[in-house]
C-alpha positions as CSV (number, residue, x, y, z in Angstrom):
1,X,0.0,0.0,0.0
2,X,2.9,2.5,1.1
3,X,4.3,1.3,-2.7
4,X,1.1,2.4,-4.1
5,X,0.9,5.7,-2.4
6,X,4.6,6.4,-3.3
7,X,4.4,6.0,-6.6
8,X,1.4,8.2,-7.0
9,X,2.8,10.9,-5.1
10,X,6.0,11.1,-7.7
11,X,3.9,10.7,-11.0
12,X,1.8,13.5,-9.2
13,X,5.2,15.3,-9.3
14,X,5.9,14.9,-12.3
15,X,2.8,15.8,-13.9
16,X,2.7,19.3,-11.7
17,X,6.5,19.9,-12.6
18,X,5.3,19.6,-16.5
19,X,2.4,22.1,-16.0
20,X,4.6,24.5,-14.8
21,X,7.4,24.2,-18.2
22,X,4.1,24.3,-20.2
23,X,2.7,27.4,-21.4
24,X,0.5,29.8,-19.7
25,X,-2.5,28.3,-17.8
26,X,-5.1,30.2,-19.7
27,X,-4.3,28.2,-23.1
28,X,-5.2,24.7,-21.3
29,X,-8.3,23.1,-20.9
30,X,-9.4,22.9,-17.5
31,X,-10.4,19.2,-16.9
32,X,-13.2,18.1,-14.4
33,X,-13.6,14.7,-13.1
34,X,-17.0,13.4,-12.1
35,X,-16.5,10.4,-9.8
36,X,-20.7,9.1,-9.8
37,X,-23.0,5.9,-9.9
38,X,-24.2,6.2,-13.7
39,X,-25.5,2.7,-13.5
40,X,-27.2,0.6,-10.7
41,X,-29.4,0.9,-8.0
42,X,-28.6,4.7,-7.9
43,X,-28.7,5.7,-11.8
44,X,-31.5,8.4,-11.4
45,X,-29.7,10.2,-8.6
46,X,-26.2,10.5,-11.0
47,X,-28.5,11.2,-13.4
48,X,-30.6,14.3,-12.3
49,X,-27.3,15.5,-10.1
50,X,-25.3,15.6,-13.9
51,X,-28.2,16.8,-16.0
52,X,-28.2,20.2,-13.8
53,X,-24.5,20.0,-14.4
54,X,-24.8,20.2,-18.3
55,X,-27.7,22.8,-17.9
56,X,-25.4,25.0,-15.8
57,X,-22.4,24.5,-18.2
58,X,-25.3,25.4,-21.2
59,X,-26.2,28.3,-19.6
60,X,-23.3,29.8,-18.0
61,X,-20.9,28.7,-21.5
62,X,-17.3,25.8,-21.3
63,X,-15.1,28.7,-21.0
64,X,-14.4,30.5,-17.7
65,X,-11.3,33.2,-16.6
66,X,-10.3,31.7,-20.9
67,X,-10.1,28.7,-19.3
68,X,-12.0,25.8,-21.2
69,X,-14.0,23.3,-19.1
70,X,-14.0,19.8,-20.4
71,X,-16.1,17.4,-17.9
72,X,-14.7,13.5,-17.9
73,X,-17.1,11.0,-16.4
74,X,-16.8,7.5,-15.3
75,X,-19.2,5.0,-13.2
76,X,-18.4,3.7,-9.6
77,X,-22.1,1.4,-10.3
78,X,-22.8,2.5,-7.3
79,X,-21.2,1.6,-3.2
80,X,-17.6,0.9,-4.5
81,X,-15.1,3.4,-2.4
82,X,-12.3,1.3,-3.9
83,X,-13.6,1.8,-7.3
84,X,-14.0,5.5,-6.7
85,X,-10.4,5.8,-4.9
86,X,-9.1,3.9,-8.2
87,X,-10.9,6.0,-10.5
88,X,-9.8,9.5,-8.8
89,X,-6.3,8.2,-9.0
90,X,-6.8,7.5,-13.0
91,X,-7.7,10.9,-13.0
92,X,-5.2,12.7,-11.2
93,X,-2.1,10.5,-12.8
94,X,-3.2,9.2,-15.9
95,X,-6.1,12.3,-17.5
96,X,-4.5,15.1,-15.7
97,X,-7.6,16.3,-14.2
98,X,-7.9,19.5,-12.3
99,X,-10.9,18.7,-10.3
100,X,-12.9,15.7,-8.4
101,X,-16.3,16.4,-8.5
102,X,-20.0,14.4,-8.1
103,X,-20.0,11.7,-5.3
104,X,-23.6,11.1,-4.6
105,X,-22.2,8.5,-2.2
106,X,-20.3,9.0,1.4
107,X,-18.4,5.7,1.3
108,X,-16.7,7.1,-2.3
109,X,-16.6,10.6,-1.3
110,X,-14.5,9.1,2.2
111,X,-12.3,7.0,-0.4
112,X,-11.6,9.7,-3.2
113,X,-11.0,12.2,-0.6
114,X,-8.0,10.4,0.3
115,X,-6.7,11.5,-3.3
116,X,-7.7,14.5,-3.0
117,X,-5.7,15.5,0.3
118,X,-2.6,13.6,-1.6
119,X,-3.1,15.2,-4.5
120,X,-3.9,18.6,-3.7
121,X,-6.6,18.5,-5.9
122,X,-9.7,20.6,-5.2
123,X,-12.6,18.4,-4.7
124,X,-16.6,19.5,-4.8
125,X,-19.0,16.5,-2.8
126,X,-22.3,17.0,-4.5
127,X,-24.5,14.7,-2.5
128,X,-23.2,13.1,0.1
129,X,-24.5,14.3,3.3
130,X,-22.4,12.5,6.1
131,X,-20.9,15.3,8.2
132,X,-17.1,13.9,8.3
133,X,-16.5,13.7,4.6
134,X,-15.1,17.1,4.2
135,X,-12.4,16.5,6.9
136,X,-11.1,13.9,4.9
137,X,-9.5,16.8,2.6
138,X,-8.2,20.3,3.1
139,X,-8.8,20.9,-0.6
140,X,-12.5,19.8,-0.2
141,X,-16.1,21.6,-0.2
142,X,-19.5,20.4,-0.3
143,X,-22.5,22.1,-2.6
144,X,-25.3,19.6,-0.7
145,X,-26.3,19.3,2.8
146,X,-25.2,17.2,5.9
147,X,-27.8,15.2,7.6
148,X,-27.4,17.1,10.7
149,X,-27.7,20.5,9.1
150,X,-31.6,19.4,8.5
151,X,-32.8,17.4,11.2
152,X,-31.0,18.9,14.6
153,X,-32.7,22.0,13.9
154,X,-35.6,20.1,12.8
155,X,-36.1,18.3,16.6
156,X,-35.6,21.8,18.1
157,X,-38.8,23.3,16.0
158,X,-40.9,20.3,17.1
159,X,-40.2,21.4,20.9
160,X,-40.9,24.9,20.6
161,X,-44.7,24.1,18.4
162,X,-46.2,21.7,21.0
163,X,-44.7,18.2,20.7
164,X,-43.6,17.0,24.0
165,X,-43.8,13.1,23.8
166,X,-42.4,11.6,20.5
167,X,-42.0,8.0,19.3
168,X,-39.1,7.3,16.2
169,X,-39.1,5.3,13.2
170,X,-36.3,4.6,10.9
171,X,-34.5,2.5,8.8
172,X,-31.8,0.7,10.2
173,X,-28.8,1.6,8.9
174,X,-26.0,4.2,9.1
175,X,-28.5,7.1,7.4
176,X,-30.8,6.2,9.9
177,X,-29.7,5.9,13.0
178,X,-28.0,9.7,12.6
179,X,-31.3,11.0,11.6
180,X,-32.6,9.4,14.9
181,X,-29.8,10.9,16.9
182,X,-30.0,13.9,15.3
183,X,-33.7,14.5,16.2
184,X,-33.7,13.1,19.7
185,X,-30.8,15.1,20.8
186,X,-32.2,18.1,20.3
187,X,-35.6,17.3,20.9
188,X,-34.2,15.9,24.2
189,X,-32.6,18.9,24.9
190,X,-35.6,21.2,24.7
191,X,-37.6,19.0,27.3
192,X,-38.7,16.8,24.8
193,X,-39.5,12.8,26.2
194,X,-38.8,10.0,23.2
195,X,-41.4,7.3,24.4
196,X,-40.1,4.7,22.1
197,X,-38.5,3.9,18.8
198,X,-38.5,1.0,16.1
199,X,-36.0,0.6,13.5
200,X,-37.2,-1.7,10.3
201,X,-34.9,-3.3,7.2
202,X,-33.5,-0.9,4.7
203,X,-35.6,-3.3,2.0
204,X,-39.2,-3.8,4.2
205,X,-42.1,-4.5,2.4
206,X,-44.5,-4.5,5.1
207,X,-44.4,-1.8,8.0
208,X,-47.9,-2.8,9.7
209,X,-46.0,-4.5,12.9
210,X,-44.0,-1.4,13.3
211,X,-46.5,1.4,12.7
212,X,-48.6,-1.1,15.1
213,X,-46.4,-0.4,18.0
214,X,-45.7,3.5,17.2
215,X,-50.0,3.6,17.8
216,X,-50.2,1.6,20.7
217,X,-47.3,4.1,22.6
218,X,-49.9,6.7,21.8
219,X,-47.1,9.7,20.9
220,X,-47.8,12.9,20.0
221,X,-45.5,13.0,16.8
222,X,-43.7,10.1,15.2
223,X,-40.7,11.2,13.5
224,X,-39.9,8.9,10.6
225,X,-36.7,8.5,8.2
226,X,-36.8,6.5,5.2
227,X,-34.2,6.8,2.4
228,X,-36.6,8.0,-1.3
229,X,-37.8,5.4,-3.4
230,X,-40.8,3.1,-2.6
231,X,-40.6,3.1,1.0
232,X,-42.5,6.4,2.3
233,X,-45.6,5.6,-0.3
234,X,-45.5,2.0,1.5
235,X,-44.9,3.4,4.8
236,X,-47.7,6.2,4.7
237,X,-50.3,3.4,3.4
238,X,-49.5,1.5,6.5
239,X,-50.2,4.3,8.9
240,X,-53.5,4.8,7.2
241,X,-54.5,0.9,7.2
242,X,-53.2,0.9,11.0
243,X,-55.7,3.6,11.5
244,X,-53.2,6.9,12.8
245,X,-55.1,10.0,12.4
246,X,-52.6,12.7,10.8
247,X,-55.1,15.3,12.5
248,X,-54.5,14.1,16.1
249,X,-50.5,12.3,15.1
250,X,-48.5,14.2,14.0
251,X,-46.2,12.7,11.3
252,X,-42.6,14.3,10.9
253,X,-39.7,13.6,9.3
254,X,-36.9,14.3,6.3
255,X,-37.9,15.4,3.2
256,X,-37.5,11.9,1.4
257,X,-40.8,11.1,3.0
258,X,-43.0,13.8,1.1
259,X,-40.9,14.0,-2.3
260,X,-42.5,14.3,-5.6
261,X,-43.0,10.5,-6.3
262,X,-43.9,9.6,-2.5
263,X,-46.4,12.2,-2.8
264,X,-47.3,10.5,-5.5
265,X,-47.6,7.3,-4.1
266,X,-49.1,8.6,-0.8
267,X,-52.0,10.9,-2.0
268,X,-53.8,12.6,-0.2
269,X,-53.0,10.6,3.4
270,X,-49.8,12.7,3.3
271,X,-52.1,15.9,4.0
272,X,-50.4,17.3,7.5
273,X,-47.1,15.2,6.9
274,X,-44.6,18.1,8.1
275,X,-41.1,17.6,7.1
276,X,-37.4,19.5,7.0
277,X,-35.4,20.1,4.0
278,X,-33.3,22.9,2.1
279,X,-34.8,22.2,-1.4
280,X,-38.0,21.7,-3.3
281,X,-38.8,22.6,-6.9
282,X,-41.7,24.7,-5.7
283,X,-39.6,26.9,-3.6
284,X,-41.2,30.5,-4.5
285,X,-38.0,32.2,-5.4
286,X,-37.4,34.1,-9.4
287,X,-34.2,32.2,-9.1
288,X,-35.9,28.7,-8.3
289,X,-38.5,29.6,-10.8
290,X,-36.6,30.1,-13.9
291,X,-34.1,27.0,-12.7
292,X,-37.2,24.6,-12.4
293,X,-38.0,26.0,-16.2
294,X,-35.2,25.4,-17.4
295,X,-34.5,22.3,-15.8
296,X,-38.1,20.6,-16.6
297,X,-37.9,22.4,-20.9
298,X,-34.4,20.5,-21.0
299,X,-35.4,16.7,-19.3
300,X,-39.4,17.0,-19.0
301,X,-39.1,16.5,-15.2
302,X,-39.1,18.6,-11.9
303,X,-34.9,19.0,-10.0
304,X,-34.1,17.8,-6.6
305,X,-32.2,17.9,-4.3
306,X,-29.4,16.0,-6.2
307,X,-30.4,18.5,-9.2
308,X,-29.3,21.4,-7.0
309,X,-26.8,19.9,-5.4
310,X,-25.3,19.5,-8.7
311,X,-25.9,23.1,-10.0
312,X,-24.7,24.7,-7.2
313,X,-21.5,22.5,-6.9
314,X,-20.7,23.7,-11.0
315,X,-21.7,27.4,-9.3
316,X,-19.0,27.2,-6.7
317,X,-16.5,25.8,-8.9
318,X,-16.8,28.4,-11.9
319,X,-17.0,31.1,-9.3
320,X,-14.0,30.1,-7.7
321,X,-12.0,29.9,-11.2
322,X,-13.2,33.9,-12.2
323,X,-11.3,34.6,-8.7
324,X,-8.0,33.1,-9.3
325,X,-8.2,34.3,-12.3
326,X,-8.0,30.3,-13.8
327,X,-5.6,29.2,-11.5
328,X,-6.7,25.7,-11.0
329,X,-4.2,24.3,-8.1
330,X,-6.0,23.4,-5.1
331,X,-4.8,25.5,-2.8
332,X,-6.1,28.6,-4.7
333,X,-9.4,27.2,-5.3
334,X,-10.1,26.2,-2.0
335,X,-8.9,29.4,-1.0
336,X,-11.5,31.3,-3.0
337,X,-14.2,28.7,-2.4
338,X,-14.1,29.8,1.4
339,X,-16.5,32.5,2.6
340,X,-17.9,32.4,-1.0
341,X,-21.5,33.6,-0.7
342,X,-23.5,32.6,-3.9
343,X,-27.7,32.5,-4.5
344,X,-29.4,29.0,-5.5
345,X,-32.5,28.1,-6.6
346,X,-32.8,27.0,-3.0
347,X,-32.1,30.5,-1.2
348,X,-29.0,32.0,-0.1
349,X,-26.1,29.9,0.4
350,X,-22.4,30.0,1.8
351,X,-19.4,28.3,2.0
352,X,-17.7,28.6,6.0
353,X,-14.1,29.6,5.2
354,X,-13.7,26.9,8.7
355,X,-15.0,23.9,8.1
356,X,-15.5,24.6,3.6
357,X,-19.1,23.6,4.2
358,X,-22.2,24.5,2.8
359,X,-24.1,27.2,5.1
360,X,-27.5,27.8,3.8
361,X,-31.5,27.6,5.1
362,X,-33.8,24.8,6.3
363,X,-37.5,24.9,5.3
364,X,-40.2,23.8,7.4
365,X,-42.9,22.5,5.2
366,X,-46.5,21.0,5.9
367,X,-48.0,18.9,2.8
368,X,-51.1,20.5,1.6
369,X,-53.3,21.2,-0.9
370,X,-52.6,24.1,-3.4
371,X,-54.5,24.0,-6.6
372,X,-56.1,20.8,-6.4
373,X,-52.4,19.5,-6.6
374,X,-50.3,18.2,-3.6
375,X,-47.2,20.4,-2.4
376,X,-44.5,20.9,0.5
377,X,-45.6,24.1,1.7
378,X,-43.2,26.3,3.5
379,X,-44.6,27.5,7.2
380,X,-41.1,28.1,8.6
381,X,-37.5,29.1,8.0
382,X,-34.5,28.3,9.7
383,X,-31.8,30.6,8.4
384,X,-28.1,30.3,8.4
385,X,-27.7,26.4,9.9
386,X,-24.2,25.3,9.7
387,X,-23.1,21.8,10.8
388,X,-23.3,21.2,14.1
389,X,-21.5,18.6,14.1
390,X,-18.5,20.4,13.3
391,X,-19.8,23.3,15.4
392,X,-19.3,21.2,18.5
393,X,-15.9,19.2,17.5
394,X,-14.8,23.1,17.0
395,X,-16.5,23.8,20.8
């Protein structure tokens, strides 16, 4: 392994000793390298994260401080950190890329950041929301979220509007169990009591035995966390069939659980779901509104969160390029990238020149009925959450 590191550390060498003989920066192409699961069980993901990538590079042209952008892709298929570590390295030593980029993924953000701290390559995590990933890498930002970032504040707000007995459901695995902690800390904290929890298989098919014992503890709330996909339509049927009254239960959780296609699924027994998240597509902003027009006249479909995640990530990086003038060595880029201060179709965003994380709002929204049609309606804004995660290691 030590071999291995060493020998990528001297062809790194070589290749940065060459760019400085070569001629001025301006007349190369600026290469990005996009580390994502293009195929498998996370295609659509990589694919609506990379088709606001091409609409931003559309919009906003290939050229930037008369630098040319050329994007390089290749496929992980999905949980592969030794694929991704293998493929950053192919594109540090062997493509000559300037930039990592993508990672919908935290077990391939973890691995290529590795790379990326060896490589002084600057490095823009897309996705991948578990709080440590950007202390893998001094040369490394994030354009997304952190779990924390939505659901700490998110148990606070349930204190402070009534709830004072809660009962948790989520699925049991890494996601999972930090959205749990995440709530119950700082529900906990406020004076909230957690009267009981239930965790069920990433892949259940049948929740009726576990929404069965949520009703029997009687809670106030039950906070739920289920990755997207089939499993919040599935889950919400089974609170209905176990007979849970929305109007007397509240039903919280992450975004996930009222997207477009659960709401989809759900119908109208998601009416009084409340959830927390930083982006949906009917965010009433002008710059939301002409990004969701774009977006849906270019693919014929509504952006997510992986959609914005994606934009802002191409945002950061071309902004950070106009102030070095084109300088694409890592240590310039994350030098611009910190403080940067930048508006997305979610609302104002930031990145902290501390911890090179994304600073930016969580929404408060309650499913209802606008226009016949079901939405996430905003009733509450958060402003300004950083990660408090790294807020207390910093404390």
């Amino acid at each position: 392994m030590q071999r291995a590191l060493f020998g990528l550390g001297s062809l790194i060498a070589v290749a940065a000793a060459a760019a400085f003989a070569a001629p001025a920066h301006a007349q190369q192409p600026l290469k990005i390298g996009m580390i994502m699961p293009y195929t498998g069980q996370f295609t659509d993901t990589a694919a609506q994260m990379d088709n606001a990538i091409k609409l931003y590079m559309k919009q906003h042209g290939d050229v930037v401080a008369g630098r040319k952008i050329e994007v390089i892709r290749k496929d992980t298929g999905g949980v592969a950190p030794d694929v991704a570590k293998r493929i950053a390295r192919e594109y540090v030593v062997n493509d000559n890329v300037d930039i990592l980029a993508g990672f919908v993924l935290t077990p391939n953000a973890l691995a290529a950041g590795d790379v990326s701290a060896e490589a002084k390559k600057f490095m823009v995590v897309m996705n991948a929301a578990t709080s440590i990933i950007t202390t893998k890498s001094p040369y490394m930002t994030r354009s997304s979220l952190t779990l924390p970032q939505l659901i700490e504040p998110f148990g606070a707000w349930a204190y402070r509007n009534g709830v004072r007995r809660i009962y948790t459901m989520v699925s049991d695995y890494g996601p999972g169990h930090d959205a749990e902690a995440a709530f119950t800390r700082t529900f906990k904290e406020a004076g909230g009591e957690v009267i009981g929890s239930a965790r069920f298989p990433v892949a259940s098919p049948d929740f009726s035995a576990f929404v069965q014992r949520a009703k029997d503890a009687d809670p106030e709330a039950i906070f739920i966390f289920a990755p997207g996909g089939s499993q919040p339509a599935a889950l919400g049927k089974a609170l209905v069939e176990r007979g849970i009254d929305f109007k007397k239960t509240k039903i919280m959780g992450q975004g996930e659980i009222t997207d477009e296609n659960a709401l989809r699924g759900l119908g109208d027994a998601a009416l009084g779901i409340i959830t927390a998240y930083h982006y949906d597509y009917n965010h009433d902003s002008a710059a939301n509104k002409e990004f969701v027009k774009a977006y849906h006249d270019a693919y014929g479909r509504n952006p997510d969160i992986y959609s914005v995640g994606g934009w802002d990530g191409m945002q950061v990086i071309y902004e950070a390029l106009k102030k070095t003038g084109g300088k694409a060595d890592g240590d310039s880029l994350i030098a611009a990238a910190k403080g940067m201060r930048l508006e997305s179709p979610r609302g104002p965003i930031s990145i902290d020149p501390e911890t090179r994380d994304i600073v930016q709002t969580i929404y408060v929204r309650r499913v209802e009925k606008v226009g016949g049609q079901l939405r996430n309606v905003e009733i509450e804004k958060i402003e300004n959450v950083k990660d408090p995660v790294k807020a207390r290691m910093k404390n």
